[in-house]
N, C-alpha and C positions, 0 to 999 in steps of 0.2 A: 399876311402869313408870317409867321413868328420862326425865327431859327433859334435851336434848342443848342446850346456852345456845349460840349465835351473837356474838361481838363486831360490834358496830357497826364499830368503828374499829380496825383494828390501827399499829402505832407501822411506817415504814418503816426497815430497817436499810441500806439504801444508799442515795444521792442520786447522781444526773450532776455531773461534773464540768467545770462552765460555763467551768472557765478553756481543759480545752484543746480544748472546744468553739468557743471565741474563735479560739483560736490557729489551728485548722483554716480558718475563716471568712476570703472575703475582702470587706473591708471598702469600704464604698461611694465609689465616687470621684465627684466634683464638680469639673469643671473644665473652664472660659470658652473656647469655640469660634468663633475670629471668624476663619476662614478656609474658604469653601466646598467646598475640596478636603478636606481634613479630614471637613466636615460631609459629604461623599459620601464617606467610606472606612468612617464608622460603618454606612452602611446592608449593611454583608458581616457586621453585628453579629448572633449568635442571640438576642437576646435581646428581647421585644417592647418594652420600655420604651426600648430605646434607639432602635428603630427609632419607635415611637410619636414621641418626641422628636425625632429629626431629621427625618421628614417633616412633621412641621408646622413645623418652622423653615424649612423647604426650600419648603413650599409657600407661607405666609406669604411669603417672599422670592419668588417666582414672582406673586404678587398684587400686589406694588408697581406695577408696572411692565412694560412688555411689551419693554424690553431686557433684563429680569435673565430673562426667560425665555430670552434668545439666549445670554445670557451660559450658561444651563445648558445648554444644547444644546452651546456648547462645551467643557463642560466633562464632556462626552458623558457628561452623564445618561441620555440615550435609551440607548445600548451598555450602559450599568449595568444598567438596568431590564430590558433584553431579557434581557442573561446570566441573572440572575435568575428569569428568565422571568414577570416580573411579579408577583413572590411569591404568584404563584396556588397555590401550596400553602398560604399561611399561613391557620393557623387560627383569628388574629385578623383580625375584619371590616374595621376601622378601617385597618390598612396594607394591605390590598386597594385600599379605597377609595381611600387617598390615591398608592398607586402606579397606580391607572386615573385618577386626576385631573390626576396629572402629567403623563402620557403625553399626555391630549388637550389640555391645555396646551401642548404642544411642538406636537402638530399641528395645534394650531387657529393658530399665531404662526409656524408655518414653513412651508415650500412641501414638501410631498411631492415635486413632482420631484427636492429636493436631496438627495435618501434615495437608497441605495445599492437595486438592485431586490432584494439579496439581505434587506437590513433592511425592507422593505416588505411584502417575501414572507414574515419571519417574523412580523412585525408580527400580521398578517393569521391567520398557521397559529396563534397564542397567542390572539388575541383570539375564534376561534372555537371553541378550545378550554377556556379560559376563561368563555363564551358556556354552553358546555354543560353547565360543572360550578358556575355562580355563581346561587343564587338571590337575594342582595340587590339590590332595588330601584333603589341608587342604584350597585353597582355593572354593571348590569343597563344603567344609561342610561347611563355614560360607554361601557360597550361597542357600544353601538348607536350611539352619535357616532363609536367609530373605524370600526368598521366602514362607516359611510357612509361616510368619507373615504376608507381603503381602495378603496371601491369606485367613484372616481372614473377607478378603471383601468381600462380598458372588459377589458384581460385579466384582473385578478382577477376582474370582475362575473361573467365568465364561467367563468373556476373555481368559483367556491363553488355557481352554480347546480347543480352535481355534486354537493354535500356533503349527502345526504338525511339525515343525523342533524342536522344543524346547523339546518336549513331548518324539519325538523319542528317543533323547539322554537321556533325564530325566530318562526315564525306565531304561535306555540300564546300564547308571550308578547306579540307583539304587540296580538293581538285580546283580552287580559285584562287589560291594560296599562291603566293611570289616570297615568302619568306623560306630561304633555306630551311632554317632550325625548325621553322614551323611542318615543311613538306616531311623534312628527313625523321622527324619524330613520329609525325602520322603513319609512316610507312611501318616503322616501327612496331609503333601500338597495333598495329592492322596486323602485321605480322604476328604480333602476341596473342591475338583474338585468333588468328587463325592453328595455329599450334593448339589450342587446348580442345579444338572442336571435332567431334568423328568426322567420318568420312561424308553422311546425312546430314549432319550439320553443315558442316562446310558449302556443301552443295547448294544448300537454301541460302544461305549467307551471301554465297559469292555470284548467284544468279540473279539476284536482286535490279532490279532498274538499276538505281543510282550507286552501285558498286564501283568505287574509281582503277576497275583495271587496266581501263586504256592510259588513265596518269601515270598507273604503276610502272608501265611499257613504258612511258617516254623517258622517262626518271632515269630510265640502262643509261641514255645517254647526257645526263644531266654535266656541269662543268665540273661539279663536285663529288671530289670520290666518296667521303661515305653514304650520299644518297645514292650513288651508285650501287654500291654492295650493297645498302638496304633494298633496293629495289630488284636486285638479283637473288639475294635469297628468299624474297616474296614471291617471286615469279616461282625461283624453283619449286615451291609447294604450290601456288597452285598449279603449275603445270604435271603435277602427279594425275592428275586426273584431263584430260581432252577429252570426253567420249563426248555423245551427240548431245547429250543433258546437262554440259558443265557447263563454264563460264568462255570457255572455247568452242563453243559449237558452230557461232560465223567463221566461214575460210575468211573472210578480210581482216579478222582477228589476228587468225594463227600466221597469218602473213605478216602481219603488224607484228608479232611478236618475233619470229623471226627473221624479221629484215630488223629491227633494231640491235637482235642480238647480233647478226652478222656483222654486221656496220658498227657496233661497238668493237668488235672483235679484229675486225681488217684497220680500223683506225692505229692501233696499237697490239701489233699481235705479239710483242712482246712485253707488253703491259703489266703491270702488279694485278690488275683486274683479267690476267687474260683465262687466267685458270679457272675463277670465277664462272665467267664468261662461257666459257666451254662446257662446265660443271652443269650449266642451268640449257645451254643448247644438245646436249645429252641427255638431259632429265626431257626436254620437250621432242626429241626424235626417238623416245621409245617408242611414239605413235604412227600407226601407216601413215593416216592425214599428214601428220609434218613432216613425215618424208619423202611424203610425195609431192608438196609444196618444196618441200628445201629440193628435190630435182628439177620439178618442174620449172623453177622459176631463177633457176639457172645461179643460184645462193651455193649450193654445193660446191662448181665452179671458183668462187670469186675464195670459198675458204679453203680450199687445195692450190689457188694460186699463190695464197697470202703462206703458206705454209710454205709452198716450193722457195719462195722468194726469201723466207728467212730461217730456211731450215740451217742452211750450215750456220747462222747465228747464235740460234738458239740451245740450251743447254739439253742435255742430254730429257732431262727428266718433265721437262715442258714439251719438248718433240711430243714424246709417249702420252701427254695428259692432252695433247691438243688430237691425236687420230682417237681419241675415246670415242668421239660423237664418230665416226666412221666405223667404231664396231654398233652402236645402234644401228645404224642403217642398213649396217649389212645380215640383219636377221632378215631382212626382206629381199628374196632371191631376186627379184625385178631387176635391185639395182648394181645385182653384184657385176654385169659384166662393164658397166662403166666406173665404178670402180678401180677393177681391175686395171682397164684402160688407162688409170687415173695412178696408175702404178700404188697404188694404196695396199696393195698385198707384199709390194717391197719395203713397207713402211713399218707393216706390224712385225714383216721378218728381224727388220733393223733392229725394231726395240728388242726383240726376244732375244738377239742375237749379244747385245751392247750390254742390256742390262743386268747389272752385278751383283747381289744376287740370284735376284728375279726380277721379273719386269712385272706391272700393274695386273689384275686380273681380269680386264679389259681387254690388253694385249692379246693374251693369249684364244681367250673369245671371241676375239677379232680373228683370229687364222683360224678357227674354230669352224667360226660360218662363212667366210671368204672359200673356206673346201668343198663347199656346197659346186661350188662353179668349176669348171673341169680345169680351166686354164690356170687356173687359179690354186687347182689342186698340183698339177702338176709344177708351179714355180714353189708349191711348198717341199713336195718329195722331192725336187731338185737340190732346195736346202739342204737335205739330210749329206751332202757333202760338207758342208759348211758347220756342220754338229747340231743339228735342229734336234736331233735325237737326241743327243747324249745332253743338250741342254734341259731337254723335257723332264729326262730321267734323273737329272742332278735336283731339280725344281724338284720332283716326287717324291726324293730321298731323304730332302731337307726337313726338319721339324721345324726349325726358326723361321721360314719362310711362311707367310700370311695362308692360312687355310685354304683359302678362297682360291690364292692361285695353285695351292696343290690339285684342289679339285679339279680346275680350266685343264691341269696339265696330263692329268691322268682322263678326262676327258676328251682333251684330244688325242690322246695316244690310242684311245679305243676309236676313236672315229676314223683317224688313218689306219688302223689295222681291217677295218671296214673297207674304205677305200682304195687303200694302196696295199694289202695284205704281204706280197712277196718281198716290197722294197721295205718295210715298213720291220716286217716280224725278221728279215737278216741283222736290220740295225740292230735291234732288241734282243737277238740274242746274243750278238759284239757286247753289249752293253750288260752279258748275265741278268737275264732278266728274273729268272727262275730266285737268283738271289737279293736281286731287287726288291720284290715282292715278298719275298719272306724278311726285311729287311722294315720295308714301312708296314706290313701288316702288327711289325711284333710291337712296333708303337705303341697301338692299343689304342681307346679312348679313352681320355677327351683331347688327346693327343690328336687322331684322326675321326673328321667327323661322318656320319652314315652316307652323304653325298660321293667321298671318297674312298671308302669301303667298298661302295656299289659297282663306282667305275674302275676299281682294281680287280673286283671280281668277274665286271664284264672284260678286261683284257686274259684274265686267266682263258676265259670260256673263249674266245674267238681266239686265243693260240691253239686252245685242246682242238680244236674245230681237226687242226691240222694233223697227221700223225706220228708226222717226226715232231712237233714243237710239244703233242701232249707227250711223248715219249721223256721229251728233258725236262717237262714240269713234274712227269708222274717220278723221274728216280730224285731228283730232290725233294727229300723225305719233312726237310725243315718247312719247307711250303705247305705242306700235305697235315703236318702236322699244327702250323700256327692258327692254318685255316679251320682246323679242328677244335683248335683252344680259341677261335675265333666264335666260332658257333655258341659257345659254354657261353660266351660273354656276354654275347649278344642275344640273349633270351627275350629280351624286352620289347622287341623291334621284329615285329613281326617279318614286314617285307624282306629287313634283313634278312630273318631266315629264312626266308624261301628263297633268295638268292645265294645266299652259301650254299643250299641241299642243292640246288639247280648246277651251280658252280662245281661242287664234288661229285654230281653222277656224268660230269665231261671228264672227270679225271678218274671215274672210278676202275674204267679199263685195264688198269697199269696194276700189276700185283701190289708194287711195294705202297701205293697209294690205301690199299685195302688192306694189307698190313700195319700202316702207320696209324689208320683208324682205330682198328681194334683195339692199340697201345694205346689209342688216349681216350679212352673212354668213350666211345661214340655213342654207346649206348645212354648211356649218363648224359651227355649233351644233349642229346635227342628228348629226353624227361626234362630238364632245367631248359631247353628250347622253344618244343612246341608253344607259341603264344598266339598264334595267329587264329582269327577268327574260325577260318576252315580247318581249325589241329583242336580247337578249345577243348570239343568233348572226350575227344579221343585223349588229349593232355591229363584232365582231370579224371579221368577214370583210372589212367595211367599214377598220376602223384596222386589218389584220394586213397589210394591202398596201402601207401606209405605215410603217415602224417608228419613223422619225422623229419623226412627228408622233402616235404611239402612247405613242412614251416621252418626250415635252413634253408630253402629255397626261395621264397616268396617273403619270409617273416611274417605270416598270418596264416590260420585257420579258417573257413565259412563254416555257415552252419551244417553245412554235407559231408564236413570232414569231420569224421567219427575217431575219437581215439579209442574207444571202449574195443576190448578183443585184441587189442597187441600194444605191446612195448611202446612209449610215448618220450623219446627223451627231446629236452630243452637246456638248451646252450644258454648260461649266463651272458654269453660271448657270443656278440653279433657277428657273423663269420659271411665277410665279404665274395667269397669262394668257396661253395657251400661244398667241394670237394676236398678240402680242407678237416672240414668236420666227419667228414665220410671217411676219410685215412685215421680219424679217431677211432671209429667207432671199428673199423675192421683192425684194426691193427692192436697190438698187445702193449697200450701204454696208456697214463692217465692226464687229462688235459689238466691245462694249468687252472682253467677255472671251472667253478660248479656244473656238472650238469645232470638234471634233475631226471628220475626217472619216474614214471606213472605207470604200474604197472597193479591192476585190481586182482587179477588171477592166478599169480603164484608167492603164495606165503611165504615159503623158501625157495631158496636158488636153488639149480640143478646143481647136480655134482660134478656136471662135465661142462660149466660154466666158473666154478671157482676154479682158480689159478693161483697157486703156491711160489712164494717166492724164494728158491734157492740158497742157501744157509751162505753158500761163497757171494750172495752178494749182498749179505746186509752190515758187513762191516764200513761201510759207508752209512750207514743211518743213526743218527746219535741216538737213538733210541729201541735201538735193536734187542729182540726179545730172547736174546741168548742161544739159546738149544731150542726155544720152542718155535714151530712153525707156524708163519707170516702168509697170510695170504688175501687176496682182493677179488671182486667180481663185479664184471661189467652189466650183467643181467641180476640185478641182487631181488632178493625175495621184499613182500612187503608186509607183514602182517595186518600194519593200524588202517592202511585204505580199506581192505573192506569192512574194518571194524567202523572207521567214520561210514562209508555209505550205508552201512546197516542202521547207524544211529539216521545218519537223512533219511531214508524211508523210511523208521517209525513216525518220525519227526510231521512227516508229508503224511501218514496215515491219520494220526490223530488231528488235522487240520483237514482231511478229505480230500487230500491233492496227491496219491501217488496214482500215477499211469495219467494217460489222457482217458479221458472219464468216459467215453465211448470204444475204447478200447481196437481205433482204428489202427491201425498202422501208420505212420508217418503222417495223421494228422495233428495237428498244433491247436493246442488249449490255451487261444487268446485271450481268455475271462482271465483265465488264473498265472499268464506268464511271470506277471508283477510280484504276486506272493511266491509262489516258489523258488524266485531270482532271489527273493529276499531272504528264505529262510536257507538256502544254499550259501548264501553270507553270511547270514547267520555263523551256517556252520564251519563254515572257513576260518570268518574270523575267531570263535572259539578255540581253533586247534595251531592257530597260529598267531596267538597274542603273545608268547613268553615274553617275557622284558620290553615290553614294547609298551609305550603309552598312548592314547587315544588323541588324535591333535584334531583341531577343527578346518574345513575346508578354507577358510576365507584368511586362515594365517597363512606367514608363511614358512611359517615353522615346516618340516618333511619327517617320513617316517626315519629309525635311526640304525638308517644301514649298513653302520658300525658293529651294531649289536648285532645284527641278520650276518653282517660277515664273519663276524668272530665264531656264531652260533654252526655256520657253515663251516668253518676252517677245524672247529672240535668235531664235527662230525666224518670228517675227512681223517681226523686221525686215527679213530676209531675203526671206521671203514678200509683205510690204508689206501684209499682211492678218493677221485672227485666225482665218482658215478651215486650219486646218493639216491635212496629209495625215498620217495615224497613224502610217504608216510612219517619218516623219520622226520621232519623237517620243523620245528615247533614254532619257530619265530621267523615270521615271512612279511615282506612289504607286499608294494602292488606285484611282483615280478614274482613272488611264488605264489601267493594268493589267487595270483589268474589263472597261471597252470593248476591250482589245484578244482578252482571252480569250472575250469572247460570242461576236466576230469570226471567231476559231480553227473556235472548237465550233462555231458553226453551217454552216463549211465545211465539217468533217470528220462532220456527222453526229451531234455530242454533244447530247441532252437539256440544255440551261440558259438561266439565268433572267440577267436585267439588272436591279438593282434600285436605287434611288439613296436614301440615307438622306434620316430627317424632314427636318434641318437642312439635306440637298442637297450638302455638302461632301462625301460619299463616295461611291461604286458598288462594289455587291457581286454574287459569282455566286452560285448555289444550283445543285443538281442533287442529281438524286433515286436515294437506293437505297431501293429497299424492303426492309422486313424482311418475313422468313421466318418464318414462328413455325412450329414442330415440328406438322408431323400436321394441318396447316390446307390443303387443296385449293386453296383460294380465293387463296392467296399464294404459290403454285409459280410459279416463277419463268420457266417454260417457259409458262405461260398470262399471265404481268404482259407476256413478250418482244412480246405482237402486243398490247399494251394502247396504243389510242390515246394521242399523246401531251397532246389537250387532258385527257387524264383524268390523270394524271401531277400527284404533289404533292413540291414541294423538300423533301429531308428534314434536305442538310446543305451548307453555306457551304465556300468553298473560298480555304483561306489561299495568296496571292498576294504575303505581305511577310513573315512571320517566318519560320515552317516551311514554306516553300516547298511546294506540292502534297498538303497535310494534309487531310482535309476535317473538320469539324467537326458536328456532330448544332446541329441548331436549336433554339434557347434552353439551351445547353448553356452553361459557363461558358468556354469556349476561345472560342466564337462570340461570344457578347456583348463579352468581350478584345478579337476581330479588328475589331469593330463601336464599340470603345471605349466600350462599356457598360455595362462592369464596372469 
């Protein structure tokens, strides 16, 4: 048998040849970069050492100083980075990291708004994509920093709540998460998401499985104050909502959230956090559930001990902001007698009592419903030695003082005259209540809001109840009367007026009360009032007889309001107090600005409506007509109106459009609204072009109502008045133009509207077509023909200055044009 030997080592007979190994190689270059434009051209560099090296020279220079970070901005790092796209592909960690370091360096030193919305938006699509592919830690928290910032758009917040892959992982890390910057930023952005979403949204969002609201809980007590307050104003929103369908519907939840909040709160109850604190266990004891939990579970206890123990500590204005959560609770009578027990009714009297000017509106809602309970009521009418009253009544009188607590305070003044009537209505008249009352009434709005109105008018009614108190309300006449100039005011607000009329027939017993009415026009009020549903028709039967004082009242016309058959005048002058305009029109003087008259039916004035002005007193007029007699009329004749309408119905005859062609009564010629809107413009704009030139809708050039005023102010001389006959009027914008077209159409029988813009400068027409929709019964137009016209809605505006007889659709952009508000 043969053994076959192995060498160890054999000799090599070829080596590499190192030299043109070299020669291939390229050799290391080193060289001194002291220009930042340069040091940003390397970063388009493959190579990682290179890019390792400039970004830490770059970020080093970024840490100096918070110019040289401007200075990168201009030297549009940010655009570099984005093209890049944030070397989220690189497969080194390290220039990940320091291109997410850079970035939130620029946006923690710049203003996001100065971002293009295009660079924001991609900002945003990278860093959430980014987001989804980066497990490292640190670049994990500079991502959750842009992203908050991102989400300071309330439109992004609201996109990405769409983004269900992003979301998933967002949570999945948050709630696994040990880095501060990482948690306190998440909470953040959560917060941002939750702010831009209704209340249906919210609900879906926040009921979700993997929703980290129990992290959000733990976070109250985190080491770090601002994950703290992040976590307390997240809780306060979602704690608006506890019903049985929210994100609190488990009791080991709502426990869970208020035992952290308590135990935050007793930790430090004089805390920078403790206001917070309190703020968001207030917002969560709106609910029965958590205040039956916060009794049950004996929490109530441990934060009225934590209060006793540092009350005399504590400053005045923290006292009062930490018993807020004890006016929660006490809306629910259950727990008012341990409360009480709890001396908590000595608590709210304090603040009321201490606080200079007023105390919170809290406070006062605290003693509000703590009266509910008898013991409870009697330590508050005890107060009124102590000046509980005359504190309420000073709070009521005050205008500088927060609305909200005038409201609480005039709220409770009517509750205790409910409950303690005898001890309650003595204060109050020590206190002249009679002139109290006429005192904040004359305030006025927006001075006083309708909340407080109500519950002044309910203390009026439970003194009148009495009949010595309605005795000293009924002879102060000032009461009797503001309540009356109160009415005028308050046209708008229905409920209001039915509690003033309710209000004045307690007091109507008293002569001087029925006396002071009459002086201030009641009757007037009661026309400018009625608004209420149950007054409407009786309202408008009432103002449709007068159109005048309908459209000085309202600033618009319907198409039920007919001017044809009487006197029609129009205020250049939008008149806040439409009794204002009414002392013009009865009174023997002429207003400072035009107002236009429309009158079809008398060619000349009467004779016992011209009024001569007396020789002794035209020596004040520079242009006095010597010996000959001056004179003016409020009611003046018109000759040209019915000379134009005559020409509009030949106009409408030889086109086959006068009358409604079936000759119904009060039915509406929907084929033909369109033509005759337009030949009525027509004829409008014919008699009222002088010096005027034609401009186009889409400039923004306007009519030149310079020349319209001047043309008005020569008529005025002429007249010796500003009551001018329409007729007379040759040169008109939209604002005589309209009045003159209502004028037309309500002759001829047209459906339309008078409307006078917010600012009062314009008047505009509307008139109504209906649309047809294919295969609908209910909008055949042969059934709309006999449709009442109080039931009729304007659909479209009708141009009277550029495109002449156009009509325009309502909130359409040609209409907002004609209205100049576009």
């Amino acid at each position: 048998m043969s053994r076959v030997s192995k060498r160890v080592y054999e000799a090599k007979t070829a080596y590499p040849d190192r030299t043109k190994s070299e020669e291939k190689s390229f050799t290391e270059v080193s060289v001194p970069i002291k220009k930042l434009d340069t040091a940003l051209l390397l970063l388009s560099s493959k190579e990682e050492c290179v890019l390792l090296t400039v970004f830490s020279h770059i970020t080093d220079f970024a840490r100096r100083q918070d110019a040289n970070v401007l200075e990168l901005r201009a030297h549009r790092l940010l655009e570099l980075l984005l093209e890049k796209d944030l070397f989220i592909d690189s497969p080194n960690i390290m220039i990940r990291r320091f291109a997410l370091y850079l970035l939130t360096t620029l946006l923690d030193n710049v203003d996001m708004s100065s971002f293009e919305p295009e660079q924001t938006d991609q900002i945003l699509e990278l860093a959430c994509r980014f987001y989804l592919m980066e497990s490292d830690d640190f670049c994990i928290e500079y991502l959750t920093y842009i992203l908050n910032v991102c989400l300071r758009d309330p439109q992004m917040a609201h996109g990405i709540v769409e983004a269900s892959d992003f979301l998933d992982k967002f949570k999945l890390v948050f709630v696994n998460s040990e880095n501060p910057d990482t948690v306190f930023n998440s909470i953040e952005a959560l917060h941002r998401m939750l702010l831009v979403q209704s209340a249906e949204q919210m609900l879906d969002f926040t009921t979700q499985p993997d929703f980290p609201v129990d992290r959000i809980i733990c976070e109250v007590t985190n080491e770090f104050q601002e994950i703290r307050k992040a976590a307390l104003k997240t809780l306060k929103t979602l704690l608006a909502d506890t019903g049985d369908d929210s994100v609190f519907e488990p009791l080991h939840r709502c426990f869970f959230v208020l035992e952290q909040l308590v135990k935050a709160f007793c930790e430090n109850p004089r805390g920078s956090e403790a206001a917070d604190i309190i703020d968001v266990l207030a917002t969560a004891l709106r609910s029965e559930k958590m205040t039956k939990l916060f009794f049950e579970q004996n929490l109530f206890d441990l934060v009225v001990e934590q209060v006793r123990g540092h009350m005399d500590l504590m400053p005045l204005e923290m006292r009062c902001t930490i018993i807020s959560i004890f006016a929660e609770t006490a809306q629910y009578e259950q727990f008012l007698p341990r409360m009480h027990k709890a001396e908590i009714t000595d608590m709210f009297i304090s603040c009321l009592m201490q606080n200079k000017p007023a105390p919170a509106a809290f406070v006062i809602q605290g003693l509000h419903r703590m009266s509910q309970y008898p013991e409870a009521l009697r330590r508050i009418v005890a107060a009124y030695e102590e000046g509980a009253i005359r504190k309420l009544v000073t709070i009521l009188m005050s205008p500088e003082v927060a609305i909200k607590v005038r409201e609480q305070a005039a709220e409770l003044i009517a509750r205790l005259l409910v409950a303690a009537f005898r001890d309650t209505a003595a204060q109050l008249k020590e206190q002249d209540i009679a002139a109290v009352l006429t005192a904040v009434i004359t305030q006025g709005q927006p001075t006083l809001s309708i909340d407080l109105i109500l519950s002044l008018l309910t203390i009026v009614e439970s003194l009148a109840q009495n009949e010595e108190y309605r005795t000293i309300l009924g002879a102060y006449s000032s009461l009797t009367e503001q309540i009356a100039q109160l009415l005028m005011r308050s046209y708008a607000h229905s409920i209001l007026v039915n509690n003033i009329f309710r209000c004045l027939c307690t007091l109507i017993d008293e002569a001087p009360v029925r006396e002071t009415l009459l002086a201030n026009y009641i009757v007037s009020s009661i026309k400018r009032a009625l608004k209420s549903l149950s007054n409407l028709v009786k309202t408008s039967s009432i103002l449709s007889k007068c159109p005048t004082m309908k459209f000085a009242i309202r600033n618009g016309l319907n198409f039920t309001d007919i001017t044809a058959g009487k006197d029609f005048y129009v205020s250049r002058r939008k008149f806040e107090d439409f009794r204002s305009f009414q002392d013009i029109l009865r009174n023997d003087c002429s207003p400072l600005d035009a107002v236009l008259v429309v009158n079809f039916d008398r060619p000349k004035p009467d004779a016992t409506d011209v009024i001569d002005v007396p020789l002794r007193c035209m020596h004040t007029v520079s242009d006095s007509p010597g010996d000959q007699s001056w004179n003016y009329c409020k009611r003046p004749g018109d000759v040209r109106l019915p000379q134009y309408l005559e020409a509009l119905n030949q106009t409408l005859a030889i086109h086959g459009l006068v009358e409604n062609p079936e000759r119904i009564r009060r039915s509406v010629d929907f084929d033909n609204v369109a033509k005759r809107s337009k030949l009525i413009a027509q004829a409008v704009f014919a008699v009222m072009n002088d010096n005027l030139k034609i401009v186009d809708l889409n400039s923004t050039e306007e009519c030149s109502r310079n020349t319209v005023r001047c043309h008005l102010q020569d008529l005025r001389q002429v007249l010796h008045t500003n009551f001018i006959p329409l007729g007379m009027v040759r040169s008109g914008c939209q604002f005589e133009r309209a009045v003159l077209f209502k004028g037309l159409a309500d002759q001829i029988g047209l459906p339309c509207t008078l409307q006078r813009s917010v600012d009062g400068r314009m008047l505009y027409n509307e008139v109504p077509l209906p649309v047809e929709p294919e295969k609908d019964v209910h909008c055949d137009k042969k059934t709309l023909k006999f449709m009442p016209w109080r039931m009729l809605r304007p659909t479209h505006v009708v141009d009277l200055m550029y495109n002449v007889g156009d009509l325009y659709p309502m909130q359409s952009r040609q209409a907002l044009q004609y209205l100049r508000l576009y």
